[in-house]
mmCIF file of the N, C-alpha and C atoms, coordinates in Angstrom:
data_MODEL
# 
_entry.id   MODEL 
# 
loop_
_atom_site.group_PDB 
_atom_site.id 
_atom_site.type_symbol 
_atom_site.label_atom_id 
_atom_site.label_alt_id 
_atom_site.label_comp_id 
_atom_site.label_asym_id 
_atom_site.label_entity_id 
_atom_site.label_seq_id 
_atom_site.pdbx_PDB_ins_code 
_atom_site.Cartn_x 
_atom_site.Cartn_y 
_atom_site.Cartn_z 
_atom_site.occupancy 
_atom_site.B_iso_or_equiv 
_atom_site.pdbx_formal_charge 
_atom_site.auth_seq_id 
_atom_site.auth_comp_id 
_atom_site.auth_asym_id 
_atom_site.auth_atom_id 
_atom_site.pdbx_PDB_model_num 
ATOM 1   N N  . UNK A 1 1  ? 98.676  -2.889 -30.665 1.00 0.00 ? 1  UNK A N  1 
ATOM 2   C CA . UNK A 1 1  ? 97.714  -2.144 -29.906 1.00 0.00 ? 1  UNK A CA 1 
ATOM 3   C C  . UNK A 1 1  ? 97.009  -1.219 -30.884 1.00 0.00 ? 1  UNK A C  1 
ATOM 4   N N  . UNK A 1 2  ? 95.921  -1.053 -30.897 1.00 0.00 ? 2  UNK A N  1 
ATOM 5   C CA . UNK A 1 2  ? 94.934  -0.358 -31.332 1.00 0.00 ? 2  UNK A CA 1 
ATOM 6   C C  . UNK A 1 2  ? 93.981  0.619  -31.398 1.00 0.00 ? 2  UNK A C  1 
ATOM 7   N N  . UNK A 1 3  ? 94.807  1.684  -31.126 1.00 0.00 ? 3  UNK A N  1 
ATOM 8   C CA . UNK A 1 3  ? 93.677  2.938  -30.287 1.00 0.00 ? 3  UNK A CA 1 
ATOM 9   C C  . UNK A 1 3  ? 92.548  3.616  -31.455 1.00 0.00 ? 3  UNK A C  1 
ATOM 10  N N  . UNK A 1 4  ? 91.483  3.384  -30.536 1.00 0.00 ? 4  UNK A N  1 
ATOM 11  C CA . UNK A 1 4  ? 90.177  3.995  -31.492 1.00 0.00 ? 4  UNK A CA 1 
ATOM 12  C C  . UNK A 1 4  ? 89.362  4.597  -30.359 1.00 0.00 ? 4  UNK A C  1 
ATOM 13  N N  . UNK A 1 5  ? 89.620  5.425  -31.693 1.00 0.00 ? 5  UNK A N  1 
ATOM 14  C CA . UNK A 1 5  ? 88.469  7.200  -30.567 1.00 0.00 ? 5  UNK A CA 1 
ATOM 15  C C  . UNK A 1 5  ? 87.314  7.274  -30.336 1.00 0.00 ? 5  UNK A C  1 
ATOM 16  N N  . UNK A 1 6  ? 86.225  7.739  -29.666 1.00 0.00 ? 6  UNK A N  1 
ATOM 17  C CA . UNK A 1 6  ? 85.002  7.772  -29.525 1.00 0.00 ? 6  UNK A CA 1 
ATOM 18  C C  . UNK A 1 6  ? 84.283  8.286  -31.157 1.00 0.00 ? 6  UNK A C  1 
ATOM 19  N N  . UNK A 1 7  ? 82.447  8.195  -31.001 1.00 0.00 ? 7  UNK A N  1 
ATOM 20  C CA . UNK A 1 7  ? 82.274  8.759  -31.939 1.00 0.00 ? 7  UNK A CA 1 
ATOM 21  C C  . UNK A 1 7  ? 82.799  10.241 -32.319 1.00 0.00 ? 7  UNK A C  1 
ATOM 22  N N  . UNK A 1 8  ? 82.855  11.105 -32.034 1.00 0.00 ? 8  UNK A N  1 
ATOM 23  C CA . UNK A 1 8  ? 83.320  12.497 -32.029 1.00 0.00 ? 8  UNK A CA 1 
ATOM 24  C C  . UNK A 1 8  ? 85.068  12.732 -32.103 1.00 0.00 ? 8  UNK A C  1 
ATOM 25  N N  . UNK A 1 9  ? 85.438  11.473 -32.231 1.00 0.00 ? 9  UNK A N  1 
ATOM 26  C CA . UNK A 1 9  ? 86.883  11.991 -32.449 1.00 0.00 ? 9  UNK A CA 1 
ATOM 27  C C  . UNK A 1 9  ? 87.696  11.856 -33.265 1.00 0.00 ? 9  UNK A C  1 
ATOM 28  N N  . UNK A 1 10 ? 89.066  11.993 -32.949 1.00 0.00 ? 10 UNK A N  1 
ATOM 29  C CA . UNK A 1 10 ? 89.982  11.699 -34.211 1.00 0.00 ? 10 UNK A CA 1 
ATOM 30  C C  . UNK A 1 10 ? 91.154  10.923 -33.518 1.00 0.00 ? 10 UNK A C  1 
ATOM 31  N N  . UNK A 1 11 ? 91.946  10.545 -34.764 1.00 0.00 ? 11 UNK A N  1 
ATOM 32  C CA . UNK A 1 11 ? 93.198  10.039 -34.002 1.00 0.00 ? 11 UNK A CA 1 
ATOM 33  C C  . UNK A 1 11 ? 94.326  10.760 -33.545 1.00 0.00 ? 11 UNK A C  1 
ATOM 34  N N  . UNK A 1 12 ? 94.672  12.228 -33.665 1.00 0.00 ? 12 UNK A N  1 
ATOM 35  C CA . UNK A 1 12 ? 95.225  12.864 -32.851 1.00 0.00 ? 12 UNK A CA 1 
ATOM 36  C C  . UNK A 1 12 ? 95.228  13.065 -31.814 1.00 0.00 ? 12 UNK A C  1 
ATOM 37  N N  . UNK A 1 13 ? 94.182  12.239 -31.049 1.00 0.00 ? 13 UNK A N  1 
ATOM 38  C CA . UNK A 1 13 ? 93.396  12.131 -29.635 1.00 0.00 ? 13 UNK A CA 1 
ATOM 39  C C  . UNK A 1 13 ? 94.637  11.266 -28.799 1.00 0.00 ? 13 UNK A C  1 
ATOM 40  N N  . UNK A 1 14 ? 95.341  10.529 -29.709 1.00 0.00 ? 14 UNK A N  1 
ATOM 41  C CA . UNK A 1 14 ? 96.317  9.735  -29.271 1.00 0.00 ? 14 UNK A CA 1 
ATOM 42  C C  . UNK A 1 14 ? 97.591  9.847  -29.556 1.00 0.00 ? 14 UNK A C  1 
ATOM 43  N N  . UNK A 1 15 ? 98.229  11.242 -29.727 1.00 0.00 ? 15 UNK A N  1 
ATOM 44  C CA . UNK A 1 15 ? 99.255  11.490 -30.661 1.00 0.00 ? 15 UNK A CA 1 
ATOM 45  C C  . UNK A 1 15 ? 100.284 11.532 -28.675 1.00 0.00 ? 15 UNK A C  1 
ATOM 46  N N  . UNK A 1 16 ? 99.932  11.667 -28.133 1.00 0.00 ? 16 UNK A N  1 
ATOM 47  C CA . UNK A 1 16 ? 101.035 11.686 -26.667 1.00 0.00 ? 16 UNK A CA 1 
ATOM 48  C C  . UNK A 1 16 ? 100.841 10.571 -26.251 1.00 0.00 ? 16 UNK A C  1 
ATOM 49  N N  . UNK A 1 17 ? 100.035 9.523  -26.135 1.00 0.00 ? 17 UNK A N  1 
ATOM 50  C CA . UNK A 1 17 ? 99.705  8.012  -25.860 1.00 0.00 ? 17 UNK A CA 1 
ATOM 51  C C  . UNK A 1 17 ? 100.955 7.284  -26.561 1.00 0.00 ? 17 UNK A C  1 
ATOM 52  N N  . UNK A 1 18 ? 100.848 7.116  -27.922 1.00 0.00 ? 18 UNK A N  1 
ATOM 53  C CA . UNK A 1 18 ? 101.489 6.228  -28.628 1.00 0.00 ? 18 UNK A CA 1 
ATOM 54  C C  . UNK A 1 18 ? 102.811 5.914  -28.518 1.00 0.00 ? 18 UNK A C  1 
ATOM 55  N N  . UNK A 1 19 ? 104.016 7.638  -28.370 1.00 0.00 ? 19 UNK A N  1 
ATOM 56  C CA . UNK A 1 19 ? 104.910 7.359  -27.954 1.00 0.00 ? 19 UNK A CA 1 
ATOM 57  C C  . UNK A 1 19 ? 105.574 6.116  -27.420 1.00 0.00 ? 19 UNK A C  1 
ATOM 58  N N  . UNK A 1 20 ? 105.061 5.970  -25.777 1.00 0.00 ? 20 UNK A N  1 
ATOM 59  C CA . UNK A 1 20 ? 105.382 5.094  -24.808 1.00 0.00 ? 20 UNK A CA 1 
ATOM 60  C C  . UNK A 1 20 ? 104.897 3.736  -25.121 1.00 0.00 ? 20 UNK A C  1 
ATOM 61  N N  . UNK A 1 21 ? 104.178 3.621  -25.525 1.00 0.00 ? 21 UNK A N  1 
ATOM 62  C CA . UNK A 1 21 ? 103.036 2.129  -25.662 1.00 0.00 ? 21 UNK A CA 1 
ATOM 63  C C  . UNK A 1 21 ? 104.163 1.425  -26.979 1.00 0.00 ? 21 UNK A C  1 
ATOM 64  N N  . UNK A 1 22 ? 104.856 2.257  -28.390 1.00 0.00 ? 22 UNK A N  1 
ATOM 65  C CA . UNK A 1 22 ? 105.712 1.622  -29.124 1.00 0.00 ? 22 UNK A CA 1 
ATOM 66  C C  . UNK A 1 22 ? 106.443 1.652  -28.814 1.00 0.00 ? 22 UNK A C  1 
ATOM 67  N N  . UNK A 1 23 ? 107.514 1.716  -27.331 1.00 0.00 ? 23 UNK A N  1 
ATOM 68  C CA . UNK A 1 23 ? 108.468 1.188  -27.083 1.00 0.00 ? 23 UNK A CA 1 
ATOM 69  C C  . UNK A 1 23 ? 108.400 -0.708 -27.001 1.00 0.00 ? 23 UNK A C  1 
ATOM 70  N N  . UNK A 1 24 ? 106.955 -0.520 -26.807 1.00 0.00 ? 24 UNK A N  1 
ATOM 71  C CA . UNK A 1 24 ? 106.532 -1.857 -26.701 1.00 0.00 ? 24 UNK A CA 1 
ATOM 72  C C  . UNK A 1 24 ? 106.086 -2.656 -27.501 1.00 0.00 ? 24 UNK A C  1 
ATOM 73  N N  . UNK A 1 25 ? 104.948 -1.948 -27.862 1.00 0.00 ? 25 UNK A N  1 
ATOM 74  C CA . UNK A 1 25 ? 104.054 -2.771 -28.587 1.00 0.00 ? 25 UNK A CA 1 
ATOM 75  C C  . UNK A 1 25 ? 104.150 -2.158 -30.266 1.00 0.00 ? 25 UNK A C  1 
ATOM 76  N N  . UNK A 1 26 ? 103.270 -2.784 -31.158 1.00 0.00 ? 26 UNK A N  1 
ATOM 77  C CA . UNK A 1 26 ? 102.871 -2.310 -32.564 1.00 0.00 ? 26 UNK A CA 1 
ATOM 78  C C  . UNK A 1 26 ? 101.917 -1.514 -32.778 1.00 0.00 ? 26 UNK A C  1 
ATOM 79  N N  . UNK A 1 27 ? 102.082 -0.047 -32.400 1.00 0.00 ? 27 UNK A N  1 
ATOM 80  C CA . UNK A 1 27 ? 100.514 0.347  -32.429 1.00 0.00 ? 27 UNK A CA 1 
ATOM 81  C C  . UNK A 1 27 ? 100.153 1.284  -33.594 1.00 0.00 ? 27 UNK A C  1 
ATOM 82  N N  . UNK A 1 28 ? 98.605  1.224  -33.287 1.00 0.00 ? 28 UNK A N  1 
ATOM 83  C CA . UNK A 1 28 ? 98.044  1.595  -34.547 1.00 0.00 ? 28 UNK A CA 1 
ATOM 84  C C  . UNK A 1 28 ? 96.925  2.777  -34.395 1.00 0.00 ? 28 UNK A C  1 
ATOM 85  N N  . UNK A 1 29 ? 97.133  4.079  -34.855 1.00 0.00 ? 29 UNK A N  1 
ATOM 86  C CA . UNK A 1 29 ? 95.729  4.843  -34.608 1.00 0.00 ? 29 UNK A CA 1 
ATOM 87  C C  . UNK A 1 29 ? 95.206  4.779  -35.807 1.00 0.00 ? 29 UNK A C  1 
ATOM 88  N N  . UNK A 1 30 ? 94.004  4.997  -36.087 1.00 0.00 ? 30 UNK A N  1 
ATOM 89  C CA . UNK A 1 30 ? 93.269  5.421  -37.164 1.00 0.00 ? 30 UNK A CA 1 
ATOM 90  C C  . UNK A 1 30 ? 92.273  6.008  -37.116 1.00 0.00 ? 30 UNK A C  1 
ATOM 91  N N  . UNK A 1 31 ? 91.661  6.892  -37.863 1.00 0.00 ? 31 UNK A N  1 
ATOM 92  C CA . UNK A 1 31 ? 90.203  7.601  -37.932 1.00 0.00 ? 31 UNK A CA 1 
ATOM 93  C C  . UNK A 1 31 ? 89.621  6.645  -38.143 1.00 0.00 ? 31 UNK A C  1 
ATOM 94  N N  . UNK A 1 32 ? 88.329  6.548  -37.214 1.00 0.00 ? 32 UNK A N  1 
ATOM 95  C CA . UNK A 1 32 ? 87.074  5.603  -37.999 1.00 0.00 ? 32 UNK A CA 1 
ATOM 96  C C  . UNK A 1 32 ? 86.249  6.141  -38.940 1.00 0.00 ? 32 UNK A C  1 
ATOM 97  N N  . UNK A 1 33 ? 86.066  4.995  -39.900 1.00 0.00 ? 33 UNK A N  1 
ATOM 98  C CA . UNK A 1 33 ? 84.880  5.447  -40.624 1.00 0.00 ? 33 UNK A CA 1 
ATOM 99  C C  . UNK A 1 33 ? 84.276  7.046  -40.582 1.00 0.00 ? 33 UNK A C  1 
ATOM 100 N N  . UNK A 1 34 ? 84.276  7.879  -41.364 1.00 0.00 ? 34 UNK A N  1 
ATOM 101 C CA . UNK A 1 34 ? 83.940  9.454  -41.306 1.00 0.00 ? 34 UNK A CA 1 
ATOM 102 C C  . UNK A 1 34 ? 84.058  10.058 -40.575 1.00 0.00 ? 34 UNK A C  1 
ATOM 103 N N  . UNK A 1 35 ? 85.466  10.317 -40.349 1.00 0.00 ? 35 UNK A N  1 
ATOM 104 C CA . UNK A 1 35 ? 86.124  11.059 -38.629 1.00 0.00 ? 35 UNK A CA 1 
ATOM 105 C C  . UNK A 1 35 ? 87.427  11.321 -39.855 1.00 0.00 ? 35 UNK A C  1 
ATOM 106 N N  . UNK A 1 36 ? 88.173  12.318 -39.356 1.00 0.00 ? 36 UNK A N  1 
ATOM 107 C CA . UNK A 1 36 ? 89.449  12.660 -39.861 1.00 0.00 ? 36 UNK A CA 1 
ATOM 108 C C  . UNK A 1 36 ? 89.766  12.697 -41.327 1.00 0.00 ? 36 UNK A C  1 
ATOM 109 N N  . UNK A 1 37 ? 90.524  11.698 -41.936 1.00 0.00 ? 37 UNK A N  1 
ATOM 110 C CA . UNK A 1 37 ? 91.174  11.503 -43.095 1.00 0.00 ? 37 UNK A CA 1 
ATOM 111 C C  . UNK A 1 37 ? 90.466  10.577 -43.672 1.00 0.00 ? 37 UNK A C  1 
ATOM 112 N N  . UNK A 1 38 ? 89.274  10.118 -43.277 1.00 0.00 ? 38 UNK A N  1 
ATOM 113 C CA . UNK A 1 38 ? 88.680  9.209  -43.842 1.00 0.00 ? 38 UNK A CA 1 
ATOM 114 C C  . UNK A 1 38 ? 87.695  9.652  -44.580 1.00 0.00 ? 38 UNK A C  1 
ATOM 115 N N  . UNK A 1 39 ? 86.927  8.694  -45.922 1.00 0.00 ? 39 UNK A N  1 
ATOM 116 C CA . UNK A 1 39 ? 85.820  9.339  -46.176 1.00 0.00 ? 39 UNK A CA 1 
ATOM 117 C C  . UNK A 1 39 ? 84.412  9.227  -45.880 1.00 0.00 ? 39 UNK A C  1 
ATOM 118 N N  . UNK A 1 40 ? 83.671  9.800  -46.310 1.00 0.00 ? 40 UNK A N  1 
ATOM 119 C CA . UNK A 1 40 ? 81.997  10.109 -45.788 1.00 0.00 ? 40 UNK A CA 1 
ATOM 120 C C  . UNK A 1 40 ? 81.724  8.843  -46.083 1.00 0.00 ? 40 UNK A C  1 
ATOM 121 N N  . UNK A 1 41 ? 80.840  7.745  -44.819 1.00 0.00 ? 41 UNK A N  1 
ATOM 122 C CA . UNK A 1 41 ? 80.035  6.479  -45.738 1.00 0.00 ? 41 UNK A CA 1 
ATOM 123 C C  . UNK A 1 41 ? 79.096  7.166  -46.266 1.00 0.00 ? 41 UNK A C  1 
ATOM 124 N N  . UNK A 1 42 ? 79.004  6.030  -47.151 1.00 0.00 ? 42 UNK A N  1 
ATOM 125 C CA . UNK A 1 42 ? 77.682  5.305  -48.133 1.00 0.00 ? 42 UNK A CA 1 
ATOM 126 C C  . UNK A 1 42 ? 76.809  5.325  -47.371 1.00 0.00 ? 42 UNK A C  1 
ATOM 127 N N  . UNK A 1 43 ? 76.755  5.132  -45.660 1.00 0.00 ? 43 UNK A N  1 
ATOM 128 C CA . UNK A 1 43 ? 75.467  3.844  -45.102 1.00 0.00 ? 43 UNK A CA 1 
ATOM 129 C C  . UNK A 1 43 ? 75.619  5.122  -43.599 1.00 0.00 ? 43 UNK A C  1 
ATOM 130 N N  . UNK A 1 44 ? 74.791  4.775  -43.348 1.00 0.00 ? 44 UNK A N  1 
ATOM 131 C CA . UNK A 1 44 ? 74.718  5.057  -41.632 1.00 0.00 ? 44 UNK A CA 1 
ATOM 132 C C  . UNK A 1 44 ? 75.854  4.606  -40.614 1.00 0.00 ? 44 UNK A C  1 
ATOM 133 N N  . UNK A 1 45 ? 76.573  5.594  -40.124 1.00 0.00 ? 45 UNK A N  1 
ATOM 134 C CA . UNK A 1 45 ? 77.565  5.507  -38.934 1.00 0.00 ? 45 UNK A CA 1 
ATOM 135 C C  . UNK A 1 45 ? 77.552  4.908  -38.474 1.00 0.00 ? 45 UNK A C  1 
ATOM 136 N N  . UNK A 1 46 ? 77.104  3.390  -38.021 1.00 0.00 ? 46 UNK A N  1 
ATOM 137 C CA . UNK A 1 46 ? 76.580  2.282  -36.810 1.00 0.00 ? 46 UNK A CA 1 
ATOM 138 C C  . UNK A 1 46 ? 77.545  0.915  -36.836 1.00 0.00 ? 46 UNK A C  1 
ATOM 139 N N  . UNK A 1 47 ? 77.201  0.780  -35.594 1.00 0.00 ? 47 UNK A N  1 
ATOM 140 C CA . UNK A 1 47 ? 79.016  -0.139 -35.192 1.00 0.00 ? 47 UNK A CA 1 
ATOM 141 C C  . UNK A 1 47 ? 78.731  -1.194 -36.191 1.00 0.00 ? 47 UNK A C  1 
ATOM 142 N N  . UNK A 1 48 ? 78.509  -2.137 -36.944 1.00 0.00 ? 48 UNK A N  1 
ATOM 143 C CA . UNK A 1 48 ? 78.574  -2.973 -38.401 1.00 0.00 ? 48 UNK A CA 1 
ATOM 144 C C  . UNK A 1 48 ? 79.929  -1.746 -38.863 1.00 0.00 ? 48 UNK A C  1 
ATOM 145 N N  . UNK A 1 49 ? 79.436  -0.773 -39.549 1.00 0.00 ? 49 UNK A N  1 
ATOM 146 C CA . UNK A 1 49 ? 80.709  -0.141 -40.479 1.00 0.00 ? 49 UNK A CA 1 
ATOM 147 C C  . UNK A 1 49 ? 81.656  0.063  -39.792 1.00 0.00 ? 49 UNK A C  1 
ATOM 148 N N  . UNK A 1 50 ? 81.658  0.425  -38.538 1.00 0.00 ? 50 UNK A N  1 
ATOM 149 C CA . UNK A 1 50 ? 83.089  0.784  -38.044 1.00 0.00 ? 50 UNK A CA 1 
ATOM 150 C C  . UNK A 1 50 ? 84.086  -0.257 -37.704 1.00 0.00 ? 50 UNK A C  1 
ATOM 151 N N  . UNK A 1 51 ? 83.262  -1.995 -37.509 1.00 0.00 ? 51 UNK A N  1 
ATOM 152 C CA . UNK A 1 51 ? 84.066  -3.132 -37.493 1.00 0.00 ? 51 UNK A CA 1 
ATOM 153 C C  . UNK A 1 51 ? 84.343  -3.288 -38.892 1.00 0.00 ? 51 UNK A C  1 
ATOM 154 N N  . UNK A 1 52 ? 83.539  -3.238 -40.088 1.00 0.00 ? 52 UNK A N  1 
ATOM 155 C CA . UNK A 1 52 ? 84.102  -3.771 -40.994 1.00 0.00 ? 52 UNK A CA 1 
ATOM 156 C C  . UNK A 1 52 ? 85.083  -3.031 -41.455 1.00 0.00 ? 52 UNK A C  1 
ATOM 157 N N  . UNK A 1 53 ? 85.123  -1.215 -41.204 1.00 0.00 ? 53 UNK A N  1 
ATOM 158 C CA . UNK A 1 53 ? 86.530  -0.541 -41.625 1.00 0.00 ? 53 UNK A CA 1 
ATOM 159 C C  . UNK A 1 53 ? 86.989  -0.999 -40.653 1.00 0.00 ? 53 UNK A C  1 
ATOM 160 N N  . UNK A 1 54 ? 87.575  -1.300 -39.833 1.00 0.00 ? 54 UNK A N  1 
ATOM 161 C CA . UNK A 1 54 ? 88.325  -1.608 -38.818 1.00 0.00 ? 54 UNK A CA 1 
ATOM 162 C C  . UNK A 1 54 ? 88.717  -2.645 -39.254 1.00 0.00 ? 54 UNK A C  1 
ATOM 163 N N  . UNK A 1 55 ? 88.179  -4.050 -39.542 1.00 0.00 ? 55 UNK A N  1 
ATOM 164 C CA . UNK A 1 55 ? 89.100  -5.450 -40.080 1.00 0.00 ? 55 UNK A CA 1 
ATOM 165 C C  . UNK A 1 55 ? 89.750  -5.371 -41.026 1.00 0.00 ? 55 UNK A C  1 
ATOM 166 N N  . UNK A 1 56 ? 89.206  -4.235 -42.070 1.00 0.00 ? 56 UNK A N  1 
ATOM 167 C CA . UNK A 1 56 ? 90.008  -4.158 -43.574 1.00 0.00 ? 56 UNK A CA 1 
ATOM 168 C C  . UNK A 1 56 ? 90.988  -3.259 -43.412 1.00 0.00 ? 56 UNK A C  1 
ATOM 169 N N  . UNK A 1 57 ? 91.283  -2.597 -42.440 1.00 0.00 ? 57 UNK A N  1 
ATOM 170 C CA . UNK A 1 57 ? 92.594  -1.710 -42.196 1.00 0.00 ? 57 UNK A CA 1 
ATOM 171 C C  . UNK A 1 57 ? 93.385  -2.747 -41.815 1.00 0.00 ? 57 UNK A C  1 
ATOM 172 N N  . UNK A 1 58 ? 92.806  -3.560 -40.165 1.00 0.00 ? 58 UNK A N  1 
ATOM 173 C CA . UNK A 1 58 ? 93.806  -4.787 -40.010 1.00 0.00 ? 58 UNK A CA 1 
ATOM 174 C C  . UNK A 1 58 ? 94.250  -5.590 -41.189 1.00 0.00 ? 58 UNK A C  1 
ATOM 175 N N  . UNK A 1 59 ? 93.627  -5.999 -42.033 1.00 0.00 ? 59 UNK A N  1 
ATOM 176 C CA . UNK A 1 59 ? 94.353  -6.880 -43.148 1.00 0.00 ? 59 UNK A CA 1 
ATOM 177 C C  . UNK A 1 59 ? 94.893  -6.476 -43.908 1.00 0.00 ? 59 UNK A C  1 
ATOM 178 N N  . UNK A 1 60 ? 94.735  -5.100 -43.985 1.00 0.00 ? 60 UNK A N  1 
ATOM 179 C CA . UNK A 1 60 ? 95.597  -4.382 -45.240 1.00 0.00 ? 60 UNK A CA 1 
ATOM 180 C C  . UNK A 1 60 ? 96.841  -4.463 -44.731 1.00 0.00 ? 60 UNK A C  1 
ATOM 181 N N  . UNK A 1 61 ? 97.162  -4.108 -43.313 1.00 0.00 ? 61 UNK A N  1 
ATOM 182 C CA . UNK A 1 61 ? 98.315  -4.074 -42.545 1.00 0.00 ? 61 UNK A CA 1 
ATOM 183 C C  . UNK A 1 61 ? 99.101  -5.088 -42.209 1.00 0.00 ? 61 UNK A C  1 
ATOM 184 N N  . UNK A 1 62 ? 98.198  -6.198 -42.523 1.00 0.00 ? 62 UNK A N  1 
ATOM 185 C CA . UNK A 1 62 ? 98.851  -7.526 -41.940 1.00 0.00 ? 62 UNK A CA 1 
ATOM 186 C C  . UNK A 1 62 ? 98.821  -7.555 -40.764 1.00 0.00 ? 62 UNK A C  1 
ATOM 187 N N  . UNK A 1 63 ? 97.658  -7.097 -40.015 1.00 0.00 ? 63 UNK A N  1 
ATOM 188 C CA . UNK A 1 63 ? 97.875  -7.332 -38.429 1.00 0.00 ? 63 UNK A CA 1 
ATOM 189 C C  . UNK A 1 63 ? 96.707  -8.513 -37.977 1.00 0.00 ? 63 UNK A C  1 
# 
């Protein structure tokens, strides 16, 4: 499972969610693209970058 925050947020948005959901499942928060712990793009904020950080986290992870 995969929780991702609106533009304006972070992944602490999901820090009482996750608990319950990994009794189950594999889950995963992350900052998108220039939110949190991540860094500033190169390019304009627009959903293209936030899928492509998003697939390269999945593969880094092996998910």
């Amino acid at each position: 499972m995969v929780f991702l925050h609106a533009t304006t947020g972070h992944l602490e948005a999901f820090v009482k969610n996750i608990p319950v959901h990994a009794e189950r499942y594999r889950c995963h928060a992350i900052d998108m693209l220039g939110h949190g712990y991540t860094g500033k793009p190169d390019r304009p904020g627009e959903i293209p970058a936030y899928v492509e950080h998003l697939m390269a986290y999945l593969d880094a992870v092996g998910a």
